[in-house]
N, C-alpha and C positions, 0 to 999 in steps of 0.2 A: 709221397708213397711210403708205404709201412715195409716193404720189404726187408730183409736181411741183407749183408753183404754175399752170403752165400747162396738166398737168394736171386738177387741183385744178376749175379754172376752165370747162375745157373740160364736165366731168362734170357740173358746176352749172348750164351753162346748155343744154345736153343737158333734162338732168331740167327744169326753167323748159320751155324750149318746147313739152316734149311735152306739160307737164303744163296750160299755156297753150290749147295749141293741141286738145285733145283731151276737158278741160271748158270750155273756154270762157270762163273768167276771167282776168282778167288779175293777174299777183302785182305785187307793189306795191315801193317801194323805200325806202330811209331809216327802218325801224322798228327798235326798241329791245326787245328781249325780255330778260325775267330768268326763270330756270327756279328755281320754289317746289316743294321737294321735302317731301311730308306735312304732318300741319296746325298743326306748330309754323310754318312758314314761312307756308303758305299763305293760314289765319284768320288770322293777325292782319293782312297786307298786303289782303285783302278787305276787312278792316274797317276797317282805318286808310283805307280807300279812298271808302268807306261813309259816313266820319264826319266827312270832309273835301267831304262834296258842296258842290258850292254852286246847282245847277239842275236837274241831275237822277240817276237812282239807276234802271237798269233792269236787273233780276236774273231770272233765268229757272235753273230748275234740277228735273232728274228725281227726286232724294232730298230734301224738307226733314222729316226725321223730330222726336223729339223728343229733349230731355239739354238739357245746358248751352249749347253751341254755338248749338244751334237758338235759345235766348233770348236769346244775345247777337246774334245776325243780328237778329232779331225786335224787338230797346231799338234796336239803331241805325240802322235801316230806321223804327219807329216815330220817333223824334226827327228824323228829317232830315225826315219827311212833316212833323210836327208844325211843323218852323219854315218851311216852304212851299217844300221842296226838291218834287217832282216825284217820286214813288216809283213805280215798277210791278213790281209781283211776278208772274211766271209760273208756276205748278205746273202737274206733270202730274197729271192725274187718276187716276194706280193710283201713280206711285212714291211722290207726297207724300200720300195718305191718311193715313198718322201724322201729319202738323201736330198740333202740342196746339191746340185748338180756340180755349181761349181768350189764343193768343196771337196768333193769327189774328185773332181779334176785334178785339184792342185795334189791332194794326197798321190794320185796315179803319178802327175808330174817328179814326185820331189821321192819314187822308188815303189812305194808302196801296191803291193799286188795285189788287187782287187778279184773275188770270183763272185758270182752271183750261182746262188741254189736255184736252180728251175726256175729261170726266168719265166711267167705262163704262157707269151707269146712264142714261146719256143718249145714247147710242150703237146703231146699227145693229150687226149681228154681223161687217160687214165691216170698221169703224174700231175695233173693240175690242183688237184685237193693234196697231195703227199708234199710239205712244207718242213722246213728244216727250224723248229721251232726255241731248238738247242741255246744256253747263252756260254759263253765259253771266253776265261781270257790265259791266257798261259805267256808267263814274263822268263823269258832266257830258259826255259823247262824244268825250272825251281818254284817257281808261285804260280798257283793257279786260282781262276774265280769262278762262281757258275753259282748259281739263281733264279729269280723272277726278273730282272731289272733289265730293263731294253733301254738302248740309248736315244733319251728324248728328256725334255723337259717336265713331263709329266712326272716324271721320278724323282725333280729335286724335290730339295726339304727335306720336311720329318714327318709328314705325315698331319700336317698341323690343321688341311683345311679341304676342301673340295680340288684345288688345284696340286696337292702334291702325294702323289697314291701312295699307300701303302704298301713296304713289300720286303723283302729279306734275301741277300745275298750271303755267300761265304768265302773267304778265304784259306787255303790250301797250302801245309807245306808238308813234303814228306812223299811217301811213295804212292798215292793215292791221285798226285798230277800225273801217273803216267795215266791213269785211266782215264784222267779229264784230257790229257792230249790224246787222246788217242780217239775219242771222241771229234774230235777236230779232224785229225786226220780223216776220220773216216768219209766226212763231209765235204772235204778238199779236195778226196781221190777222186770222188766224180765231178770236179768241175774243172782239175787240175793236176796234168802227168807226173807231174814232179814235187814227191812227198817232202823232201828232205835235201837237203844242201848240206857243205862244209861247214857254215854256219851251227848246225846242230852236233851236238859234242854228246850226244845218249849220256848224261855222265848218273852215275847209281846216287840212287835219292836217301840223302839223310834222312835220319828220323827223328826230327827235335821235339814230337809230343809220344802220348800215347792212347789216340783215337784209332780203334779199327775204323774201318772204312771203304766198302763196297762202291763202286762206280757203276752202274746199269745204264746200259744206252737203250734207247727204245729205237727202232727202225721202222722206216715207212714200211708197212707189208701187209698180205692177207693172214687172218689167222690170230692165233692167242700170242701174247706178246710179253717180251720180260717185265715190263711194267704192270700188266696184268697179275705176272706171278709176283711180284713187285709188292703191290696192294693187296694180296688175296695171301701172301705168307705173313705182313705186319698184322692184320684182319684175323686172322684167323691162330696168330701167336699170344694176341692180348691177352691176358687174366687180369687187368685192373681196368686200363683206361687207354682209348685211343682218342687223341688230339689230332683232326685236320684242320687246312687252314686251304684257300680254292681259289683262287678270281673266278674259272668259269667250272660250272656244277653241273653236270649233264649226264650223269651215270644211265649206263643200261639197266635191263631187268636184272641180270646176273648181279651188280655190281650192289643193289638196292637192295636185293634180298640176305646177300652176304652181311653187309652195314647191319641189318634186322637179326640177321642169327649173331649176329657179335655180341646187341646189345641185348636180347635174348639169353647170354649165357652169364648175366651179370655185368658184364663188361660197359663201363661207364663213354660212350660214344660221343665227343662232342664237336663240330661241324662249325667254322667260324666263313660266311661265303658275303661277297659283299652284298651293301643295301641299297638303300636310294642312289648312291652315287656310282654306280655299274655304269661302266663304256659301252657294256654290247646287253643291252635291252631283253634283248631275244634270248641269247645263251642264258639270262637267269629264269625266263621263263621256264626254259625246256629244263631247269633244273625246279625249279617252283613245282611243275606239276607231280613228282617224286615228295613235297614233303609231308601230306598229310600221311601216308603210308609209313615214313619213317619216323613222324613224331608218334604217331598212334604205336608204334614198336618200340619206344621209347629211345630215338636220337633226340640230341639235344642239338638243335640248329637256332647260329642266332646270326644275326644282320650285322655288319658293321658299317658306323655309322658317316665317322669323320670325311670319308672319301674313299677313292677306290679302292677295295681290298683285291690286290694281286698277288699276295705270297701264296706260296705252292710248298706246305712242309708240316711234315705230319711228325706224334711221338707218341709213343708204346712204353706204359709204363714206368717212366721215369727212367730207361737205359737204354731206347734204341729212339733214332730219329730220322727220318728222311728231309731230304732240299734238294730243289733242283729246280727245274723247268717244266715240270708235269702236273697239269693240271685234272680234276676228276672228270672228264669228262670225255665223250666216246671220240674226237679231235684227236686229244693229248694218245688215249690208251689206245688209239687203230690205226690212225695215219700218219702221225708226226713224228721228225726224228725229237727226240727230247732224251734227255740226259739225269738221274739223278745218282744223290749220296747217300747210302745207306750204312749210317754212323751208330757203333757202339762208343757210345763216349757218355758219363753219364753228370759231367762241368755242360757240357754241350747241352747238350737233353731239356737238364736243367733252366739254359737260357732261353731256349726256345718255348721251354713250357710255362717259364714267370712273361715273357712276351706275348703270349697267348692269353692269360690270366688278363693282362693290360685291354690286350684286344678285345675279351669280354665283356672288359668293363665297358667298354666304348661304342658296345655292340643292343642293340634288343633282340632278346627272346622270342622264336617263335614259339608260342602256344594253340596246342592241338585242336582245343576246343572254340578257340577264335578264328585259325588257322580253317575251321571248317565251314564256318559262317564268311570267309572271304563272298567279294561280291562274286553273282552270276559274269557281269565282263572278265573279270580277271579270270576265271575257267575258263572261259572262251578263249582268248588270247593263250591262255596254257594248252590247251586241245590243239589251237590252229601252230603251234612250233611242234608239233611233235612229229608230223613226216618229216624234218628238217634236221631233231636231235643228232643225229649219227654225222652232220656236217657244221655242228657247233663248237 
């Protein structure tokens, strides 16, 4: 980016206010962020995080499937309970169905306090689609992590081949964990009377860097949502260039039109959603039929290729960047709880956007004009997900 530092500054606290002033929370100052790119990085500083408790260990996550991973979360969550750390495990009730039962068990056994988010068999037909999509780990309420990364196998590696997805977490230190615990909390209350124990010592959070740093929760509800205002103040703050990055793409009209008046006003628009190697088939459909509209408006959308792309983290200009758990799609922005970071930090920025640069490289280009000449099936299958988009 060509901007000034005075520039630079101006753009930053621009984006701060509006985004202050417009959800209603305040971002925070003096936090330390490290960007963990795939689960060579990511497992082991979770764990090293895990295994180092000394009070308490609260983990909330949408995927805890089963493999190898999931066992070692599983010994070192059981050992910390077992020497009278404080454990609480969150699952939602449709993502983590895979838990191997009995490792579940032993963890219950050896202290650890298990809640399940809306189990569905327990559920009215209206909370059955409202899923707790959040990933959250908070070590003693000094480090905390939140991401794309659900606890499974799919996530080791680096990203190197069809089996190990792509994706981006981060670690947290400073005042910026109380908003990621607080997110947990919110989670807990309804599955569990008892917010806090003796264990928990609220102690005032140092500040060893100096990232601003906004935490947005998104709640299951009817109606416009802060993740909405979320995406529609970075959207609409750009004057150079907005960087997303998606596993599932499913925007409404509103959100499609917005994307087109951004890049409409100059503003360099670029879209990185996975390719061949997509889990859920159908969700890139009902994002497929959305792109000839946004290539012919000039977005730049391109495929990635290596394996699954599941990061969820967008950046504005070279000084603001979002992560977290929300993905573009009408899921993420209307019915799910999800969680993101919305960081003035422009070391941070920086990484996220030569990571992105990497991801292009790895990626093919859609083109407009080819994009139009798709075959007649592939329209057909984009037409027949579209009464479905709004539950992708």
């Amino acid at each position: 980016m060509t901007a000034t530092g005075e520039d630079t500054a101006r753009r930053a606290d621009r984006i701060r206010r509006r985004l202050e002033r417009l959800i209603g929370v305040a971002a925070t100052e003096g936090n330390a962020l490290d960007v963990l790119r795939n689960g060579d990085e990511i497992f082991p500083a979770m764990l090293d995080a895990i295994r180092s408790a000394r009070h308490t260990v609260d983990l909330m996550t949408f995927v805890y499937w089963k493999g190898e991973i999931a066992r070692e979360f599983a010994e070192a969550l059981t050992e910390r309970a077992a020497a009278g750390v404080r454990v609480r495990l969150l699952l939602d009730g449709f993502g983590s169905r895979l838990i191997e039962k009995d490792q579940l068990a032993r963890m219950e056994r050896a202290g650890v306090s298990v809640a399940w988010f809306r189990k569905p068999l327990w559920l009215s037909p209206l909370k059955q689609n409202h899923r707790c999509h959040r990933k959250v780990l908070v070590v003693d309420e000094a480090t905390a992590f939140t991401g794309g990364v659900g606890i499974a196998d799919e996530w080791r590696g680096d990203a190197r081949d069809p089996d190990e997805w792509r994706d981006t977490h981060v670690r947290v230190s400073g005042p910026a964990v109380d908003g990621i615990a607080a997110a947990f909390a919110q989670n807990w209350a309804e599955c569990r009377d008892v917010l806090f124990d003796e264990r928990d010592r609220f102690p005032a959070q140092r500040q060893p860097g100096g990232a601003v740093v906004q935490v947005v929760r998104g709640s299951a509800s009817f109606g416009w949502q802060d993740m909405q205002t979320l995406l529609k103040v970075v959207l609409e703050s750009a004057e150079e260039r907005v960087r997303l990055a998606t596993a599932y793409f499913a925007p409404d009209r509103y959100f499609t039109e917005l994307l087109c008046a951004t890049a409409a006003r100059g503003v360099t628009v670029e879209i990185v959603l996975p390719g061949p190697h997509t889990d859920k088939r159908v969700a890139q459909l009902g994002g497929q039929w959305h792109y000839q509209e946004l290539l012919d408006c000039g977005v730049r959308i391109f495929q990635y290729g290596p394996t699954m792309m599941h990061a969820k983290i967008a950046t504005v200009d070279g000084v603001a960047a979002l992560i977290g758990s929300t993905n573009l799609n009408r899921r993420s922005l209307e019915h799910d709880e999800e969680v993101m970071l919305a960081v003035l930090d422009e070391e941070f920025t920086a990484t996220l956007d030569r990571h992105f640069d990497e991801d292009v490289a790895a990626s093919v280009r859609m083109e407009a004009g080819r994009w139009r000449r798709r075959a007649p099936a592939q329209r057909v299958r984009e037409a027949l997900v579209r009464p479905i988009r709004r539950f992708l």
